[in-house]
C-alpha positions in Angstrom: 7.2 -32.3 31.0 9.4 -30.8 34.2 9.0 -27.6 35.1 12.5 -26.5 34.2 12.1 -27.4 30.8 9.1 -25.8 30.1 10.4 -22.7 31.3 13.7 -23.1 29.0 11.6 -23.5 26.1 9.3 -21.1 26.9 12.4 -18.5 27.2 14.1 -19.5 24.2 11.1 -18.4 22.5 11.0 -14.8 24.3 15.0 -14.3 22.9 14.0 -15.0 19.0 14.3 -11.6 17.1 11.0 -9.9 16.4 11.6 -11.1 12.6 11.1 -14.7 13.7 7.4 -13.6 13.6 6.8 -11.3 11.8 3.7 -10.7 9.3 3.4 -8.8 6.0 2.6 -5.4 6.3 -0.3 -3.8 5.4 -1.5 -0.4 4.4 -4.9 1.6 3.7 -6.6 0.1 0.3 -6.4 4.0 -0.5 -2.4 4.3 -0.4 -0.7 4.3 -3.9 2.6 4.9 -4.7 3.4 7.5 -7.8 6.2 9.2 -10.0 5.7 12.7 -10.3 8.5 13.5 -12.8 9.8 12.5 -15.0 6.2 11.7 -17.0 5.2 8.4 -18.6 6.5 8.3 -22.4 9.0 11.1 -21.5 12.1 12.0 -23.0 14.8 13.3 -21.8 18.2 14.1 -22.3 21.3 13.5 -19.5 20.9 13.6 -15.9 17.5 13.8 -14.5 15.6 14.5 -11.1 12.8 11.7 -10.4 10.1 12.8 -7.8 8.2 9.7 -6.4 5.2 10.6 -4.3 2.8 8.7 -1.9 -0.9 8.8 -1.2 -2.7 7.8 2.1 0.1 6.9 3.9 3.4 8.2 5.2 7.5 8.0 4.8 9.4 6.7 7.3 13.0 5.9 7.2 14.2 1.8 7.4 14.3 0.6 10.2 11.6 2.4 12.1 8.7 0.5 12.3 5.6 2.8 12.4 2.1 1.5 11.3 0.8 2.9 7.4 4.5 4.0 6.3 7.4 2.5 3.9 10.2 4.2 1.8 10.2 4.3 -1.9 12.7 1.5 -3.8 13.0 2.9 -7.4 13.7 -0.5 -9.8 15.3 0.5 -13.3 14.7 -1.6 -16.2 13.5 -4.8 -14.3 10.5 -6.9 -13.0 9.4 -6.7 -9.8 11.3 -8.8 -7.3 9.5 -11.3 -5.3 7.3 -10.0 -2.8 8.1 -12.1 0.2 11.7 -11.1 1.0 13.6 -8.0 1.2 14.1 -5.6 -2.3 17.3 -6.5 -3.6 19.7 -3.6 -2.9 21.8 -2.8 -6.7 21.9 -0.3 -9.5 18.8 -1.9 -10.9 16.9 -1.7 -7.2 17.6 1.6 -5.5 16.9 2.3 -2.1 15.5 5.3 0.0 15.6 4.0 3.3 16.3 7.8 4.4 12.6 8.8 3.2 14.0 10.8 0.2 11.3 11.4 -2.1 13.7 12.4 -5.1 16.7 11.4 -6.7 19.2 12.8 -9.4 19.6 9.8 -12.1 21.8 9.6 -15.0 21.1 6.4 -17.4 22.5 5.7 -20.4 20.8 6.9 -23.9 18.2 4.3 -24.5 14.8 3.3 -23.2 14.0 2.6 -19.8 11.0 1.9 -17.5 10.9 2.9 -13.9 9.0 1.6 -11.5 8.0 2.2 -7.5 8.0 -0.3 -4.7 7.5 0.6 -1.4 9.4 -1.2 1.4 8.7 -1.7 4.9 11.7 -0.7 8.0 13.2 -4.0 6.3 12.9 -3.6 3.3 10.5 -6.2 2.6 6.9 -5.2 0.1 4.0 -4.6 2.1 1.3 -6.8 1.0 -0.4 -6.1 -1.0 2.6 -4.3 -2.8 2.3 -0.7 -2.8 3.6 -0.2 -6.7 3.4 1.6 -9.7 3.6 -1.3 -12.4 4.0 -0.4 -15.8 0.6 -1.9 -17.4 0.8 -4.7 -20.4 -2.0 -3.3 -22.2 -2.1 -2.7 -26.3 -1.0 1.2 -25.1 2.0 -0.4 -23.3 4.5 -2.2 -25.8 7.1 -4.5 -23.6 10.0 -5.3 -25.0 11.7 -7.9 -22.8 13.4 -9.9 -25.4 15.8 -6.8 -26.3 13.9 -5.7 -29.2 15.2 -2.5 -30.2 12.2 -1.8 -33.0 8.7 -3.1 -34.2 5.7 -2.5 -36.0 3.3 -0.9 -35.5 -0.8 -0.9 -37.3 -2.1 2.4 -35.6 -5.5 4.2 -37.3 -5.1 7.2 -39.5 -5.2 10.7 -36.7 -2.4 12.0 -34.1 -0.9 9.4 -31.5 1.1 10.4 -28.3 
């Protein structure tokens, strides 16, 4: 192969965008991601503050690529979005690329499950995720179908 186009190649691959080769991001096993308010099961009424907090790692805005840090994405009333490519950006998939750690919400009356994600500078899951999942246990009912009511068979005492 010439010289000449060995170098050409060679400097093509010097003017791809770092994203071209980028890798997942990773974080300490320790780090979680939590909500501190509102609490699980809670019910509220109107407009609400939601605190989102983060454990063994650190905020950083989008954009700035610092090792061990991410901004929260707060997802309302849907699954998580796939884990290879940037969090969708709508009213179901909010974004804190600032490093806010809180957020005023108002949803309409009905139930609603919040969850955590935090993104890399672009957005993107760190792998593993860094999420607060809602668990599909027998103490978690899901309801993705719509269903507005059920039964339940709980044992005689007090339930929360």
């Amino acid at each position: 192969m010439p010289i000449r186009r060995l170098l050409a190649i060679a400097t093509s691959f010097l003017l791809l965008p770092p994203a071209a080769f980028a890798q997942p991001r990773t974080m300490p096993e320790t780090a979680r991601v939590y909500i501190l308010w509102p609490g699980d099961g809670q019910v509220i009424r109107g407009a609400f503050w939601v605190r989102m907090g983060l454990q063994d790692a650190g905020i950083a805005p989008a954009g700035i690529e610092k090792a061990n840090t991410g901004h929260h994405h707060l997802l309302i009333d849907v699954d998580l979005p796939p884990l290879d490519q940037p969090i969708p950006n709508d009213r179901n998939h909010l974004h804190f690329g600032l490093g806010q750690t809180e957020a005023r919400l108002d949803l309409p009356p009905g139930r609603h499950t919040l969850q955590l994600l935090l993104g890399d500078e672009t957005h993107t899951p760190h792998q593993p995720p860094l999420d607060l999942p809602i668990p599909n246990d027998r103490n978690h009912l899901h309801f993705g179908l719509g269903q507005t009511e059920t039964m339940l068979e709980l044992p005689p005492g007090t339930h929360t």
